[in-house]
Structures are given as structure tokens and as C-alpha cells.
N, C-alpha and C positions, 0 to 999 in steps of 0.2 A: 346455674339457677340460684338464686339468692335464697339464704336460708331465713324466713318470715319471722319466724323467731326475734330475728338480729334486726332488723331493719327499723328504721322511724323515717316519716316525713319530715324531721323537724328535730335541730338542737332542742328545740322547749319543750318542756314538761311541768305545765301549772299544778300546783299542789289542790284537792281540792279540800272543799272548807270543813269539813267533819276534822280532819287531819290538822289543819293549823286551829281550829278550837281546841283539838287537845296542846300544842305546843304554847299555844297561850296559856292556857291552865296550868302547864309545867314551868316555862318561864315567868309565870306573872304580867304577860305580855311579849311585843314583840319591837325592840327598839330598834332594828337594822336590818336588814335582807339584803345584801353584798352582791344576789345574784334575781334578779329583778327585773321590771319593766312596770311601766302605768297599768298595764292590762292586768299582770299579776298580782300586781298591790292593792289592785279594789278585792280581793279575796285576803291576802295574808293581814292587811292593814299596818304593817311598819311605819314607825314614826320617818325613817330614813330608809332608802332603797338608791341603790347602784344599778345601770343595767353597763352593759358590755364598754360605751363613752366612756363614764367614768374611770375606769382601769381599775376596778375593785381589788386587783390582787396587787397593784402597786400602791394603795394607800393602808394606812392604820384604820382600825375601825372602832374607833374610837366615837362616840356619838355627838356632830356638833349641834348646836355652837358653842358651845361649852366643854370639851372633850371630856365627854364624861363617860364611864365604863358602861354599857346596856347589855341586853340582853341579844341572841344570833339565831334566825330561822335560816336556812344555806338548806338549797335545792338547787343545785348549778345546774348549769346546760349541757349537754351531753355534749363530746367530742372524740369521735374513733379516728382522726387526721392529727390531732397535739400530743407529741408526747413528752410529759406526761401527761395525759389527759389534762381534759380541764373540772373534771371532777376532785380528779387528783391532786391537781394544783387547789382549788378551791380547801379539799380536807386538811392539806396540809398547813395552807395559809390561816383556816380555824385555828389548826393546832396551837401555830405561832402565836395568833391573837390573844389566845386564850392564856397560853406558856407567861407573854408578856403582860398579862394583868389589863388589858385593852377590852376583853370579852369577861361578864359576867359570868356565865354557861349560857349551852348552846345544843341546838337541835339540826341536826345534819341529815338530810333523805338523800338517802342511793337509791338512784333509781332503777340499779341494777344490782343483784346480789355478786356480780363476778367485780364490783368493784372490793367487795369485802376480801379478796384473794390479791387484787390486786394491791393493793395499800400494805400489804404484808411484805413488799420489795423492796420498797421506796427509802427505806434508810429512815424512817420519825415511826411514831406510835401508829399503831393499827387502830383500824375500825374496831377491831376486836378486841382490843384492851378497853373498850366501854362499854357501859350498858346501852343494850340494842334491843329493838321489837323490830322480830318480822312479822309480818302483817299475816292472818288465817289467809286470803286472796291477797290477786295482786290487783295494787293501787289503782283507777281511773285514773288517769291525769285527766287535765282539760287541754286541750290544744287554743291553740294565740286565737282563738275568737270565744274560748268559755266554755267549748263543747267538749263532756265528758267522753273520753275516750271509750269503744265500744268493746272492744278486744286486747285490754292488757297485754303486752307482750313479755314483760319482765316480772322474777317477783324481786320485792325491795329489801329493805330496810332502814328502820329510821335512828340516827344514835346520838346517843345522849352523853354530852361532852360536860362537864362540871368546871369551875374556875373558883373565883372569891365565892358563889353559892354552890352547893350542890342538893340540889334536888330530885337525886336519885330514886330516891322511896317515893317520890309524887311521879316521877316517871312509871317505875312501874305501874303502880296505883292506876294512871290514867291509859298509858298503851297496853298495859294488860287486853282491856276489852276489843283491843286492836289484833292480837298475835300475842305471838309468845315472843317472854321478855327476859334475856339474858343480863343478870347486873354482875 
């Protein structure tokens, strides 16, 4: 018997829009979302968005047509068959991005808290080496047609990656009213 818990219909998990209004408000917008779709993007509104085609983990993410540094919303797609995950592949490709002066800062949603355990293996920095809000409840997603998720199954966390800005004190500041906020 499958444990209900664990289970999803569906790699995706649309972020909804209370939640990317605050990440705008912390980033000053949102210049790139690496892990994306048209459906998702009428909610996050990126200037640039990658979905799965593009090979998001094999490019820079640098903002064109100008390669210019922007700002990272990163809410991957769930995957329990790659390993390492493709969550995990996504945190760590932030990391890079960011290591390498390619990302401004950057907002990263787990959409699972057992990823915050898991990233502590992987050989690069942890979830936990950053300021994180886990959320009072767990998040709605919306599923690939808009529709708020009814029964949460996971609780999250959202973390806040700094680069050439950090805006760590408007992180809190704004997920505060979200969860409690570890800086």
C-alpha cells in the first residue's frame, strides 16, 4: 500500500501567487525561472523562463540578450527516479550560478522538507547554510491546469540564496508573515 503521504500525480508543482509576490518583493522582481512552463509563467511572470526543452541545467543563466546577471525564482519538478534528484541537481546548479557571479540572488522552494536532509550529502553548501522560511501550513500548489491543490501533502521550505545583492533582512521582513525564518 502506498504511503499517501509520498505520493503525487505529477512532477509539477505551480508555486501560487501570494508566494511569488513575496519573492518579488525580495528580489525586486523576477528575471529568470530555469524551471518553468507557459502555464506557470502567467503566475511567476519572468522575464525569461526555461521548461524541461531547454536543458536548463546545461546552460548559464545568465539573462539574454545581453547576458546580463538577474535576479532566480527555482521551484524544480520533483523527481524520485534521478539520482540526484532533480531538485538536487537544480540547488546545486543555483549554487554554481550564483558562486559564478551569473545570478544576482535567488529564491529556491522545496517542495519538500526531506530535501533540506537531503542536500546535506551532496558534497556543495546546504539548504541550511541559508536563510530559510518554513511556511506556519503546508503550501497549495496549483496543478498544470491552475487548480489549487486541495490536500497538501508535504511541508516546504523557501531559501534565500544572496550573490552580488543580499537581501537578507527584506527576506525576513517579507516571509516572516509566511513561517518562521531562519537567517
Amino acid at each position: 500500500m502506498a504511503n499517501v503521504q509520498h505520493t503525487m500525480n505529477s512532477q509539477e508543482h505551480y508555486t501560487p501567487l501570494h508566494i511569488i509576490e513575496m519573492a518579488r518583493e525580495v528580489l525586486g522582481g523576477i528575471n529568470l525561472d530555469p524551471c518553468s512552463s507557459a502555464i506557470a509563467n502567467k503566475t511567476v511572470g519572468a522575464e525569461i523562463f526555461y521548461n524541461e526543452i531547454d536543458e536548463p541545467l546545461s546552460m548559464d543563466w545568465r539573462i539574454p540578450p545581453n547576458n546580463e546577471v538577474g535576479t532566480v525564482w527555482c521551484n524544480p519538478p520533483g523527481s524520485r527516479y534521478i539520482r540526484p534528484s532533480l531538485p538536487m541537481q537544480f540547488f546545486q546548479k543555483l549554487w554554481v550560478e550564483i558562486a559564478t557571479g551569473n545570478v544576482s540572488h535567488a529564491l529556491y522552494l522545496a517542495y519538500s522538507l526531506e530535501q533540506l536532509q537531503q542536500c546535506q550529502h551532496r558534497g556543495f553548501y546546504s539548504m541550511l547554510d541559508f536563510s530559510l522560511c518554513i511556511p506556519r501550513k503546508r503550501i497549495a500548489f496549483l496543478d498544470t491546469y491552475g487548480y489549487e491543490q486541495k490536500s497538501p501533502t508535504h511541508a516546504n521550505a523557501i531559501v534565500y540564496i544572496p550573490g552580488t545583492i543580499d537581501a537578507t533582512a527584506k527576506f525576513k521582513e517579507v516571509f516572516s508573515t509566511l513561517g518562521c525564518v531562519k537567517v
